[in-house]
C-alpha positions as CSV (number, residue, x, y, z in Angstrom):
1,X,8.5,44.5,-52.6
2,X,11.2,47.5,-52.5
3,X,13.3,45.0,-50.6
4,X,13.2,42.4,-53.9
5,X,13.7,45.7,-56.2
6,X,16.6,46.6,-54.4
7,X,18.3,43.4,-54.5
8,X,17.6,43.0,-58.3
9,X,19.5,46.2,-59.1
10,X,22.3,44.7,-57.0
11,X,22.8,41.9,-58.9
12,X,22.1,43.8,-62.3
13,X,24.8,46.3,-61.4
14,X,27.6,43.2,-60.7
15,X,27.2,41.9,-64.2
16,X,27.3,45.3,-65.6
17,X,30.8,45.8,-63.1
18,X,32.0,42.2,-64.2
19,X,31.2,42.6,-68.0
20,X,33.6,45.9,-68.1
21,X,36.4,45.0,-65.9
22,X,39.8,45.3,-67.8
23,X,41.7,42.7,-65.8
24,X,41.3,39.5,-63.9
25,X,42.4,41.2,-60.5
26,X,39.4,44.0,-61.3
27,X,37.0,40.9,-61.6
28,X,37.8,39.4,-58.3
29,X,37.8,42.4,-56.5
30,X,33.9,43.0,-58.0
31,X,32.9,39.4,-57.2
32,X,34.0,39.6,-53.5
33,X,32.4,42.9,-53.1
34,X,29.2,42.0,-55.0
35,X,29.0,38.8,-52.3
36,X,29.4,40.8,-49.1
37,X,26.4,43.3,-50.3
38,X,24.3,40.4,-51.3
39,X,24.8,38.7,-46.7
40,X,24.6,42.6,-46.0
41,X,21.1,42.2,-48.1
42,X,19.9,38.4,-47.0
43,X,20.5,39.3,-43.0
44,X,18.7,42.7,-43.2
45,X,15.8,40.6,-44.7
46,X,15.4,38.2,-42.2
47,X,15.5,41.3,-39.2
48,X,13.0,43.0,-41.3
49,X,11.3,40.1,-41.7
50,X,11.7,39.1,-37.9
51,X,10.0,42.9,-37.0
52,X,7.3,42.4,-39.2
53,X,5.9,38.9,-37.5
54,X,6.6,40.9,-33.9
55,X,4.2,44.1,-34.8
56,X,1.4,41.9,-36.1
57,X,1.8,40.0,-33.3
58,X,1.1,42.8,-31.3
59,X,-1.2,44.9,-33.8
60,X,-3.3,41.1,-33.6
61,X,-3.4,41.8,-30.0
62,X,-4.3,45.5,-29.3
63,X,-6.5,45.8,-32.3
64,X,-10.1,44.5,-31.6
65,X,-11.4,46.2,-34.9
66,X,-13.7,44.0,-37.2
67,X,-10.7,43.8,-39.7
68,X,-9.5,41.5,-36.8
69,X,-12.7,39.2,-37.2
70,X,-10.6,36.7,-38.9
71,X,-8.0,36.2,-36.1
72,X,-10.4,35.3,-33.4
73,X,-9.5,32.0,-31.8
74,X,-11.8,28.9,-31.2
75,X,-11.5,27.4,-28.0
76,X,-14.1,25.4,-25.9
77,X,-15.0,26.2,-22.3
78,X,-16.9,24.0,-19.6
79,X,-18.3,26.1,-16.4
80,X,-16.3,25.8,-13.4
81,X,-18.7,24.1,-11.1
82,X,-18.8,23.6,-7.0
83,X,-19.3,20.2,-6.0
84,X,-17.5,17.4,-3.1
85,X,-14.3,16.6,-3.7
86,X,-12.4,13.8,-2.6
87,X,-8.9,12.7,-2.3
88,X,-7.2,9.1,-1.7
89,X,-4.3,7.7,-1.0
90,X,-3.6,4.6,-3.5
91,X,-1.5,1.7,-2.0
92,X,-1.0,-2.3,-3.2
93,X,-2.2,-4.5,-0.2
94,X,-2.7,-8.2,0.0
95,X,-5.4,-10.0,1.3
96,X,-5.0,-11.7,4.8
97,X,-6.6,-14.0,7.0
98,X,-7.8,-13.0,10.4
99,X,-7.0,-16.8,11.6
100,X,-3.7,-18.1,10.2
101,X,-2.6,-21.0,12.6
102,X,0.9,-22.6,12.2
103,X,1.0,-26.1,13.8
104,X,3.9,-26.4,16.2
105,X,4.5,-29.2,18.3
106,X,4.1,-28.7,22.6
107,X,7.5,-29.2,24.5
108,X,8.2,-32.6,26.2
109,X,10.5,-34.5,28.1
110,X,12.8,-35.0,25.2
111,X,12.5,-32.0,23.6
112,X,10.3,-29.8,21.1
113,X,9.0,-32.4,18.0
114,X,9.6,-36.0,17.6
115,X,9.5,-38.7,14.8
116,X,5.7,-38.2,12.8
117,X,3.9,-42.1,13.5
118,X,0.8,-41.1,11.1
119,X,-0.9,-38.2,9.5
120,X,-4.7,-37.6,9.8
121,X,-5.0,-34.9,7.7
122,X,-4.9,-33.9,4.1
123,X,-3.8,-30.7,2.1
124,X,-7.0,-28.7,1.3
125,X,-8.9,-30.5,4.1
126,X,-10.9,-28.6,6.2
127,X,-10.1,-29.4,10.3
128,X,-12.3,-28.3,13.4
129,X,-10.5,-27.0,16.4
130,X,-9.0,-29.4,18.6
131,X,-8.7,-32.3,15.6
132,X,-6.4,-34.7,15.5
133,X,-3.6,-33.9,12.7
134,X,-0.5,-36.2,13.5
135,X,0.7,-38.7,15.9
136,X,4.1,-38.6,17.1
137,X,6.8,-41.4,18.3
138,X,5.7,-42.0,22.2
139,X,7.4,-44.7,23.1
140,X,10.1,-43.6,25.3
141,X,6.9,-41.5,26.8
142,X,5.2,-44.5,27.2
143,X,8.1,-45.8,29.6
144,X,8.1,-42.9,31.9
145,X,4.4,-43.2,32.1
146,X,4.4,-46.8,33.5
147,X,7.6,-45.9,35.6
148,X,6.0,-42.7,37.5
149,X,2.9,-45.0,38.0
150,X,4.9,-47.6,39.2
151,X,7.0,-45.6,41.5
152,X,3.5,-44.2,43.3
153,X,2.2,-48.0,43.7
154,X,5.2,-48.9,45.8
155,X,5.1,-45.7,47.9
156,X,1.2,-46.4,48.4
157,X,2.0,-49.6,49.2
158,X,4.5,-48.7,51.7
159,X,2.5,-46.0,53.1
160,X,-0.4,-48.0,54.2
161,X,2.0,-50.5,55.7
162,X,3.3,-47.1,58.2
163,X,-0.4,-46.1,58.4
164,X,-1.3,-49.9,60.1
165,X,2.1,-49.7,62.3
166,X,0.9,-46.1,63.2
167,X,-2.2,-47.1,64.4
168,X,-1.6,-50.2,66.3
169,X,1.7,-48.4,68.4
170,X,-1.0,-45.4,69.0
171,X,-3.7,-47.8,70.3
172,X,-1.4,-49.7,72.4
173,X,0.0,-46.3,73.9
174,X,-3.4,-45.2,74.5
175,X,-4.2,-48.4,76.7
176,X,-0.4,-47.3,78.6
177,X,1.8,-50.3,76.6
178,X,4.9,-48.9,74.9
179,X,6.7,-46.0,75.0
180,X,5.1,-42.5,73.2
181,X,8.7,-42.4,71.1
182,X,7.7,-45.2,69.4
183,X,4.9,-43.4,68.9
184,X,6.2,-40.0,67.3
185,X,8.7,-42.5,65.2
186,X,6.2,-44.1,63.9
187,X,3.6,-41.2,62.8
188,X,6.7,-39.5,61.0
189,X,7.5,-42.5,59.2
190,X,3.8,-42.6,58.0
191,X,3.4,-39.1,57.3
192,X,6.9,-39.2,54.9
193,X,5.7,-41.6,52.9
194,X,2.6,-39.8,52.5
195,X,4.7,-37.1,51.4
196,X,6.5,-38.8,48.7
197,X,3.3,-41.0,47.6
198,X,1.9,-37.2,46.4
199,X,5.0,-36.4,44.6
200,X,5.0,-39.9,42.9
201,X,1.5,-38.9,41.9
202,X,2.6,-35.4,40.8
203,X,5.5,-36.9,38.6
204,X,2.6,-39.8,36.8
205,X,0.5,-37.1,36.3
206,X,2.9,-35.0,34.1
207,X,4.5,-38.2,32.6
208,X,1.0,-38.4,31.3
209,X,1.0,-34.8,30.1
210,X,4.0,-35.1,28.3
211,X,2.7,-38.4,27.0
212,X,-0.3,-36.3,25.4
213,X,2.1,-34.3,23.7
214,X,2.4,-36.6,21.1
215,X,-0.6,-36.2,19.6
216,X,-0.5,-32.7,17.5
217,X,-4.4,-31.0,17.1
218,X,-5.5,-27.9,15.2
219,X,-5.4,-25.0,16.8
220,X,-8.6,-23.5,14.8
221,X,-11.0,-24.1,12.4
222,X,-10.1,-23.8,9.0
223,X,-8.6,-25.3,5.8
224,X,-4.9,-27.3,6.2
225,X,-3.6,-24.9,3.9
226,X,-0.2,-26.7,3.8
227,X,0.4,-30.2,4.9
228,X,4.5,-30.9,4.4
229,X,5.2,-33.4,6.5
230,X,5.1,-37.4,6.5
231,X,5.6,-40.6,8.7
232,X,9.3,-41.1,9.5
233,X,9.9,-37.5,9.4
234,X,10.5,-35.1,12.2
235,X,8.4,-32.7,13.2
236,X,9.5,-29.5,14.2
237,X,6.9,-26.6,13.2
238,X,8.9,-24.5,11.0
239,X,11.5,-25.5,8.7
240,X,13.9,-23.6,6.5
241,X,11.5,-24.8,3.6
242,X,8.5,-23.1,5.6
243,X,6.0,-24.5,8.1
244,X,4.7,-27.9,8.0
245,X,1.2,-27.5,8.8
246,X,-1.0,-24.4,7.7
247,X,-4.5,-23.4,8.9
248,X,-6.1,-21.3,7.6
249,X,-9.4,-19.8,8.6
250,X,-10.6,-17.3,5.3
251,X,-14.1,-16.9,7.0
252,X,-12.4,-13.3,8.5
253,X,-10.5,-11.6,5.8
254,X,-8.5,-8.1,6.1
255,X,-6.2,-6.4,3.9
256,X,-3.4,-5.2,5.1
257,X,-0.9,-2.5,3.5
258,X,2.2,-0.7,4.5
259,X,1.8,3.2,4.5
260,X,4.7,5.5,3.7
261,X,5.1,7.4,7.2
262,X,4.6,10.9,5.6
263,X,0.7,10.1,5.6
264,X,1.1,9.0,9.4
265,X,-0.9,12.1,10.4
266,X,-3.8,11.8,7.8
267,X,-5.1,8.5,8.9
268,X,-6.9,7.1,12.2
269,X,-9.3,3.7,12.9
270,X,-12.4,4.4,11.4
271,X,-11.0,6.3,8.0
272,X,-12.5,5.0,5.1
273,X,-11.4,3.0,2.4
274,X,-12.5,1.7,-1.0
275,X,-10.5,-1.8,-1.5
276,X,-10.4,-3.6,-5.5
277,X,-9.4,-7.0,-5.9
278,X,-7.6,-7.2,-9.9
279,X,-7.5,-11.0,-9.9
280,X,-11.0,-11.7,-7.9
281,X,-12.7,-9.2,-10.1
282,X,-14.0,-7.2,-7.1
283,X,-14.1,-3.6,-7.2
284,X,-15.1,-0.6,-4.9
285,X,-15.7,-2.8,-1.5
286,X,-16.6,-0.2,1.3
287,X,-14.8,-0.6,4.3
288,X,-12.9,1.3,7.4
289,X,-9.2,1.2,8.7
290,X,-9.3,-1.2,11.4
291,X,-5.7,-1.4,13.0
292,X,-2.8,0.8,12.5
293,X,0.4,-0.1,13.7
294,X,1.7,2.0,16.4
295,X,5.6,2.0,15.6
296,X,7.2,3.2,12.2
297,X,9.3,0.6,10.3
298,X,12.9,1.4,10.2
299,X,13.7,-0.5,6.8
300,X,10.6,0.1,4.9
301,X,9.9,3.4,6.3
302,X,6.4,3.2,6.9
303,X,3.3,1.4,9.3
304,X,1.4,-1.1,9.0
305,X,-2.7,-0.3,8.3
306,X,-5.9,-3.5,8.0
307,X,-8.9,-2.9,7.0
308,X,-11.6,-5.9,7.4
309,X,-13.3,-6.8,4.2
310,X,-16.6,-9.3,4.6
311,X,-16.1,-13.2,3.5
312,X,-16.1,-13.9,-0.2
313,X,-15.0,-17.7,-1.9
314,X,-13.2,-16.1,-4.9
315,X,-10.8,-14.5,-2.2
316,X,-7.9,-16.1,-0.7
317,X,-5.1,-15.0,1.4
318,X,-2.1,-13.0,-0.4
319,X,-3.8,-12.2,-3.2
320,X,-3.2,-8.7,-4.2
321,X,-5.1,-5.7,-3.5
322,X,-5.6,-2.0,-4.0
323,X,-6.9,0.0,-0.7
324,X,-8.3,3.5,-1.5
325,X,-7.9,5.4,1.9
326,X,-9.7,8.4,2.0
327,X,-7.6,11.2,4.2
328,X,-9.5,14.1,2.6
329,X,-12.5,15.7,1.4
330,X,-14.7,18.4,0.6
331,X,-18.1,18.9,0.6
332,X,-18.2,22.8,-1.4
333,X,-15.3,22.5,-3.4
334,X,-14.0,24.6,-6.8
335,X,-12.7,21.2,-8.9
336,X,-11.4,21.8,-12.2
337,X,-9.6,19.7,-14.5
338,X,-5.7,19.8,-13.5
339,X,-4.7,19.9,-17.1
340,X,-6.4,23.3,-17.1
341,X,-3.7,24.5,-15.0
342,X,-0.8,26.2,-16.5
343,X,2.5,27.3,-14.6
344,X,5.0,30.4,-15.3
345,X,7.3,31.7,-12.9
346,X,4.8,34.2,-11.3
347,X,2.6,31.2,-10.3
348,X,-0.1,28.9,-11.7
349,X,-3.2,30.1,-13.8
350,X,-5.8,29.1,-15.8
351,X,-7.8,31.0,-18.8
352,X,-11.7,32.1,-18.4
353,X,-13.8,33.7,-21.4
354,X,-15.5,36.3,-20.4
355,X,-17.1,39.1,-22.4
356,X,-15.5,42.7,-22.2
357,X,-16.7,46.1,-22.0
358,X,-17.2,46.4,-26.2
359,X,-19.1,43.1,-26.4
360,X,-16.8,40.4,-27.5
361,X,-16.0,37.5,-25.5
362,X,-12.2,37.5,-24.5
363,X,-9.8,35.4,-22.8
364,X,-9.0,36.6,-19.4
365,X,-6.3,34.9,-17.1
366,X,-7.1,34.3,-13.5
367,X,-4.1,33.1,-11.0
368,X,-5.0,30.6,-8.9
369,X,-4.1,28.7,-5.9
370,X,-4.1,24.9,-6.0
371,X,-5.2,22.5,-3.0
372,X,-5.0,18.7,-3.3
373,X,-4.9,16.9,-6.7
374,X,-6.9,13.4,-7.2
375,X,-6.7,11.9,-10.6
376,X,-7.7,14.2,-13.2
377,X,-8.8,16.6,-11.0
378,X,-7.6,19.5,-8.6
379,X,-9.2,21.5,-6.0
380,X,-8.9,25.4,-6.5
381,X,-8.4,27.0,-2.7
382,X,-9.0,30.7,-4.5
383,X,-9.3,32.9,-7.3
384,X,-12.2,31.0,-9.0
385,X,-16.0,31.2,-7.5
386,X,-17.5,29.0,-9.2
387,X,-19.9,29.7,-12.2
388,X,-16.9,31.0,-14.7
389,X,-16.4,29.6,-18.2
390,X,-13.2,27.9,-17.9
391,X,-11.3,27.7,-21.4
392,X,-10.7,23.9,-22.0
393,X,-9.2,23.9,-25.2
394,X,-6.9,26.2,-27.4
395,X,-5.9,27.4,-23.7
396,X,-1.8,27.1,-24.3
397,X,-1.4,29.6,-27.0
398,X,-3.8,32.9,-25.4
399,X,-2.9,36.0,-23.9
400,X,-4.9,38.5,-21.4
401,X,-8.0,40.4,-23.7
402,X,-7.2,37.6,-26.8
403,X,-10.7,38.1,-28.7
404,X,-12.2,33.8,-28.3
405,X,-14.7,32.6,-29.8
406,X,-16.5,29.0,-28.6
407,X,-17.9,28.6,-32.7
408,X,-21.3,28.9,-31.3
409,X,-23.8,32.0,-31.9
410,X,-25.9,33.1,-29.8
């Protein structure tokens, strides 16, 4: 109020200045003059001002008095409570099939593949191991086949002829005719025929294995997931488009996942993992890691980790998955909410009420020390027990000893 007094006088003495001025020059000089006092006036104001808002600040704080009783905050405060904690590591996966079987053709004697003759099979069919899927050109097979079997009917032929000329030039010997070279020569000739009438038979036999070649079967039992491939084209396998023949079997799922290599220490066959399917509505399936890859990736940076999930229709391989992996927990653990937690440079703290020595209920601040952080939730390693009323709202703007007030009498 003396600062508005003051200023009116000011202004009152100008026109009082102004109104007996003799000379223009006289006026300006007044006007000027009059303006710098009215700043000087305006800026000591605002640092009055400025004081003022910084002493009832502190005044607010130091005095607990009941003509304070108005400037007690409402918060709300939960009790800090003991109880297992749990921490995951959340990664995308995809859902895999134990037995995926890509049809190749076996090698023969004109090479890997050949010219498809007819397809058995069907895209989405379901095949039993060791089914017939495709027939392959075995002509030129065919004519190796006859010619090996051929060969070996000529060199039996022959060998029995050596066999009877054996004999009879042995017999004779034996009853002293002849000479015992003829004998030798003739036992040699036998026994080399013999000789090449078992490779003959050796080169038939895998003329005919080579002949079997032709014919492609399944590997497994399963579905014939892809089927790209028809007569009059060659069969390779694999081509640049993909491969030509899929099985799979879906009756053994697993999802695998690659794991950044930072968690390579906090994971082991046998660690537990919680695994939601989006797409196949399935959420929360139990399950254990079942293989983890013993080398680290050098492009992705990371290891490979499956975990078998049981057999379900709605799921099919590559769908995508989420995998849970538990690499921590807790039985007895301090677990507040990690929003609670407030950070200045001397560390990271959160607000209790408790009631001080005159009776009211104040805000204290307790530093704490944070362990692992899951969702909306964070372990506390130390400075809470367990039991405190941890402030949960109107937290940001308190101080040490701030009088609090939850609203609620007692």
């Amino acid at each position: 109020m003396k600062q508005v007094k003051t200023l009116g006088l000011i202004i009152a003495a100008a026109f009082v200045m102004a109104s007996c001025g003799n000379s223009k020059k006289d006026g300006d000089a007044t006007i000027t003059d009059i303006k710098a006092k009215l700043e000087k006036a305006k800026k000591t104001k605002e640092d009055n001002e400025a004081e003022i808002k910084k002493l009832e600040a502190d005044l607010l704080r130091l005095d607990t008095n009941t003509a304070n009783a108005a400037k007690i905050k409402l918060v709300s405060v939960i009790p800090v409570a003991v109880q297992k904690f749990e921490h995951y590591i959340d990664l995308q996966g995809k859902v895999d099939a134990e037995n995926i079987s890509y049809i190749a053709p076996r090698s023969t004697g004109m090479g890997a593949g050949g010219v498809v003759k007819a397809v058995y099979v069907q895209q989405g069919q379901a095949v039993k191991k060791g089914q017939l899927l495709l027939k392959l050109d075995d002509a030129l097979l065919r004519q190796q086949v006859a010619a090996a079997k051929q060969q070996a009917e000529v060199l039996k032929t022959q060998l029995s002829l050596y066999r009877t000329i054996y004999q009879r030039k042995k017999n004779l010997w034996d009853q002293g005719i002849g000479g015992e070279v003829d004998v030798i020569s003739a036992k040699a000739s036998a026994d080399g025929f013999e000789n090449q009438l078992a490779a003959a038979n050796q080169q038939a036999r895998v003329a005919e294995e080579q002949l079997s070649t032709a014919n492609v079967y399944s590997d497994v039992n399963g579905i014939a997931d892809q089927v790209n491939i028809k007569v009059g084209e060659m069969f390779s396998g694999v081509t640049a488009a993909g491969p030509q023949i899929k099985i799979v079997n879906t009756s053994n799922l697993k999802i695998v996942t690659n794991v950044p290599e930072n968690y390579i220490t906090r994971m082991h066959t046998g660690t537990p993992v919680m695994i939601t399917i989006p797409d196949a509505q399935k959420e929360n399936i139990p399950t254990t890691i079942s293989v983890i890859s013993q080398s680290v990736d050098a492009t992705m940076r990371g290891f490979t980790a499956e975990a078998k999930i049981p057999y379900n229709v709605a799921l099919k391989p590559n769908q995508t998955a989420i995998m849970r992996i538990k690499d921590y927990s807790a039985e007895k653990a301090i677990v507040i909410p990690v929003n609670m937690i407030q950070t200045d440079e001397t560390g990271k703290y959160v607000f209790v009420m408790s009631k001080a020595s005159n009776g009211k209920t104040t805000a204290h601040r307790i530093t704490v020390v944070v362990g692992e952080v899951y969702g909306d939730n964070a372990e506390i390693k130390s400075g809470l027990s367990g039991g405190e009323q941890l402030i949960t709202e109107g937290y940001q703007s308190l101080y040490e000893g701030q009088v609090v007030s939850t609203g609620i009498k007692a």
